[in-house]
C-alpha positions in Angstrom: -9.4 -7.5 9.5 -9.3 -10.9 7.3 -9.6 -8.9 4.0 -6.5 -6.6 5.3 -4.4 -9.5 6.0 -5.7 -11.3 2.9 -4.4 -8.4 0.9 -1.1 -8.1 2.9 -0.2 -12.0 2.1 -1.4 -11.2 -2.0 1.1 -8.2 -1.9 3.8 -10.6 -0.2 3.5 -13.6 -3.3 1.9 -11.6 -6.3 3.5 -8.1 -5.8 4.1 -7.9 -9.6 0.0 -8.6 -10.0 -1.6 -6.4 -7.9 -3.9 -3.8 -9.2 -3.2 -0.1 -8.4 -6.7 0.0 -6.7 -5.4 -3.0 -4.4 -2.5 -1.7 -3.9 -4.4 1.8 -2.7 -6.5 0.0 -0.6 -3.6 -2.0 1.3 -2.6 1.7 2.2 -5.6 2.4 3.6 -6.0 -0.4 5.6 -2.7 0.0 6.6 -3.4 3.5 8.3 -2.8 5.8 5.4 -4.5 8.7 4.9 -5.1 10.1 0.9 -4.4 14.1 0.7 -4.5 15.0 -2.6 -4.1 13.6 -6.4 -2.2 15.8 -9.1 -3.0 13.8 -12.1 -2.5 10.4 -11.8 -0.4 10.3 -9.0 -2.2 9.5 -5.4 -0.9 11.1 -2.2 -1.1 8.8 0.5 0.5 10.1 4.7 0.7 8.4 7.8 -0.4 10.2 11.2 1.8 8.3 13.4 5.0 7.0 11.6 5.2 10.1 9.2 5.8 8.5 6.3 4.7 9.6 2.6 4.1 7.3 0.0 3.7 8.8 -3.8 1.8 6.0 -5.7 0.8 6.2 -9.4 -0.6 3.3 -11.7 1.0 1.7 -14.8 -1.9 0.6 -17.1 -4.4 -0.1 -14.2 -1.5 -1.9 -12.4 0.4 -1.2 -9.2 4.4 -0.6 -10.1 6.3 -3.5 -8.4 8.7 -1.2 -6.7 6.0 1.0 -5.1 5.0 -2.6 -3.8 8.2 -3.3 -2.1 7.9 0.3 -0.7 5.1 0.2 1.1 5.6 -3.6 2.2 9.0 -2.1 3.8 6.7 0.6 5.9 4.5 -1.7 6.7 7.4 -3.9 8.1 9.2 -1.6 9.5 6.4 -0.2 11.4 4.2 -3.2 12.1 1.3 -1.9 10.8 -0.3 -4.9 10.1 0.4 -8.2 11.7 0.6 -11.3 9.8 -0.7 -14.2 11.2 -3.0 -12.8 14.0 
């Protein structure tokens, strides 16, 4: 739970300077299921709030923007608490 808030807070300050494999993890932990990979692009669904997120790497990087996307689900949703 301390790495997934850890994470969380390093998306919040660094978002530019995440890696895509951070960034793919913070899915995860945030209740994302993978379903499938066409190329480089990962497929990532929720069960419960039905949202999609399309994520694909820029030179072993995550893109900012895809950031901001899934730190807007995560919000809007409360998937994970901050502070607790």
């Amino acid at each position: 739970m301390a790495r997934k808030k850890k994470l969380y807070s390093k998306a919040r300050t660094v978002s530019a300077n995440l890696s895509f494999s951070e960034l793919c993890l913070l899915a995860e932990s945030a209740g994302f299921e993978f379903r499938n990979q066409a190329g480089s692009h990962r497929i990532y669904k929720h069960p419960v709030c039905r949202e999609m997120l399309n994520l694909q790497p820029e030179g072993g990087k995550a893109k900012p923007y895809q950031v901001r996307q899934l730190l807007r689900i995560i919000d809007r949703h409360g998937l994970i608490k901050e502070g607790k």
